[in-house]
N, C-alpha and C positions, 0 to 999 in steps of 0.2 A: 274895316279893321286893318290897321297896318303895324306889320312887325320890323325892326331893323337889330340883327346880330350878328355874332359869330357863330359860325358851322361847326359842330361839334361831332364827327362822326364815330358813331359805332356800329356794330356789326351785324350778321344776320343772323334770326333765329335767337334775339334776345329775348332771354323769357321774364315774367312778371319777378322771379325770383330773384334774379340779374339786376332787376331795374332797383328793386329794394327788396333786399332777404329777408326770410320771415323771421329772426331774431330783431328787428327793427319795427315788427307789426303791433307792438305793445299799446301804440299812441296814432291817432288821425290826426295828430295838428301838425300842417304842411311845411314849418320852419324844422320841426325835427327833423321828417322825413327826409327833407329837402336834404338836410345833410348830411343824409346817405344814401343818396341817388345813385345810381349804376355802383355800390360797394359790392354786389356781385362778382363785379368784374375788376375794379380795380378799387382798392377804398379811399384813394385822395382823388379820386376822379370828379368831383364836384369841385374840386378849389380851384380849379381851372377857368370855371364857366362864372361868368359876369352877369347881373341880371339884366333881361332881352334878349340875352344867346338864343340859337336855335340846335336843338338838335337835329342831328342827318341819319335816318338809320335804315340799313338793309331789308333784304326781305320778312317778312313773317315776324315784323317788331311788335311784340307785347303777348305772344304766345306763353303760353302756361296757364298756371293759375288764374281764376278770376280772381283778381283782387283789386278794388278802388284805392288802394294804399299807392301802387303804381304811378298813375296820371297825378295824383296829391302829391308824389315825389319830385316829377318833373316840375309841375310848377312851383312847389317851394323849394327847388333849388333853381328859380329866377328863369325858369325855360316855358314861354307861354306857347312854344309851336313846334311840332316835331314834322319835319319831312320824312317820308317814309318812300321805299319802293311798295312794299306792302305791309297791311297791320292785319294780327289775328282779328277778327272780327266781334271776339266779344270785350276785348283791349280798345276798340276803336269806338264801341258805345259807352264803355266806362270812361273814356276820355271825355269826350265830348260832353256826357254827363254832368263830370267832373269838371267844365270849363277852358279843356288842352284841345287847342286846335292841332288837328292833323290833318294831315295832305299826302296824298298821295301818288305818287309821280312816276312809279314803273321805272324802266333803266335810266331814265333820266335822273337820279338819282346819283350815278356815277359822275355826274356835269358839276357837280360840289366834290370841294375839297376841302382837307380839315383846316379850319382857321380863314376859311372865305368868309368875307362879309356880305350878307342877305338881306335882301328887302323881300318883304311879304306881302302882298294887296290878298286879304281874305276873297275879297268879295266881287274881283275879277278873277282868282286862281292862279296869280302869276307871281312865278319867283323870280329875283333878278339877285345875279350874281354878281356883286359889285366889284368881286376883284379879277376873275377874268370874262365881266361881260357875257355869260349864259343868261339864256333868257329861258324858263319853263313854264311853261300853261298846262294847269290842271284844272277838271272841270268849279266852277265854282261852287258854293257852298248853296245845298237845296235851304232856299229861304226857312224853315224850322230848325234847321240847326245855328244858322245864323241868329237864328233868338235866342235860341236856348244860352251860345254861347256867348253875344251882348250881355246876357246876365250874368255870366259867371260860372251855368252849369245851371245842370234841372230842377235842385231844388231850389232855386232864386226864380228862376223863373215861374213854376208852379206857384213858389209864393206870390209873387208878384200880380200873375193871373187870379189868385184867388181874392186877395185882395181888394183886387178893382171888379169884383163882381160882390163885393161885400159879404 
């Protein structure tokens, strides 16, 4: 899987709330959410991002709340990959779940800057930074999640498994 966008960064210690406030949680379908992604923080901050962008974000990205409404934001506001220094840990299985690839990149993470253009290769780990030429290798993707997220997210692929066992 390969991604190609703009870097979009934001901050550390964004919480699930941030990413889409719970006045927004009325509805799961990913076009509305979409167009209230990070209203937390700022509320025209989605008009910015073009679909393929990627998001860049600090440490402890998707802390707070458990909530699946989160990672359904990011990708219905057209963002199929978030780089991270690091993700809350129960934020990082509801992405994935959910079909949002995430990476994780430690300080390397300061080597993007906002409005850089990104090439993504999933399936080697390596980010390449097309406007000033960083290169970052992150481990790649353990083969089960690389399924899950060819499908789209857990329940496509559960489906899909069950399926072919009739």
């Amino acid at each position: 899987m390969n991604y190609k966008g703009t870097a979009h960064k934001v901050g550390e210690h964004i919480d699930t709330d941030a990413i889409i406030p719970a006045r927004f949680l009325v509805t799961s379908d990913a076009k509305e959410l979409g167009a209230n992604c990070m209203a937390g923080l700022e509320p025209d901050w989605v008009k910015r991002v073009k679909p393929g962008d990627i998001m860049v974000a600090g440490r402890n990205f998707g802390c707070g709340s458990s909530r699946e409404h989160a990672p359904i934001a990011i990708l219905g506001a057209g963002m199929p990959v978030v780089i991270g220094h690091s993700f809350a840990r129960i934020f990082y299985r509801n992405a994935f779940n959910m079909g949002l690839l995430l990476m994780e990149v430690g300080d390397d993470v300061d080597k993007i800057n906002d409005g850089d253009e990104l090439e993504v290769d999933a399936a080697t780990g390596v980010i390449r930074d097309l406007t000033n030429g960083a290169e970052i290798q992150c481990p790649p993707l353990p083969a089960s999640m690389a399924a899950i997220l060819a499908k789209g997210g857990l329940v496509n692929y559960v489906k899909e498994r069950l399926a072919a066992k009739g």
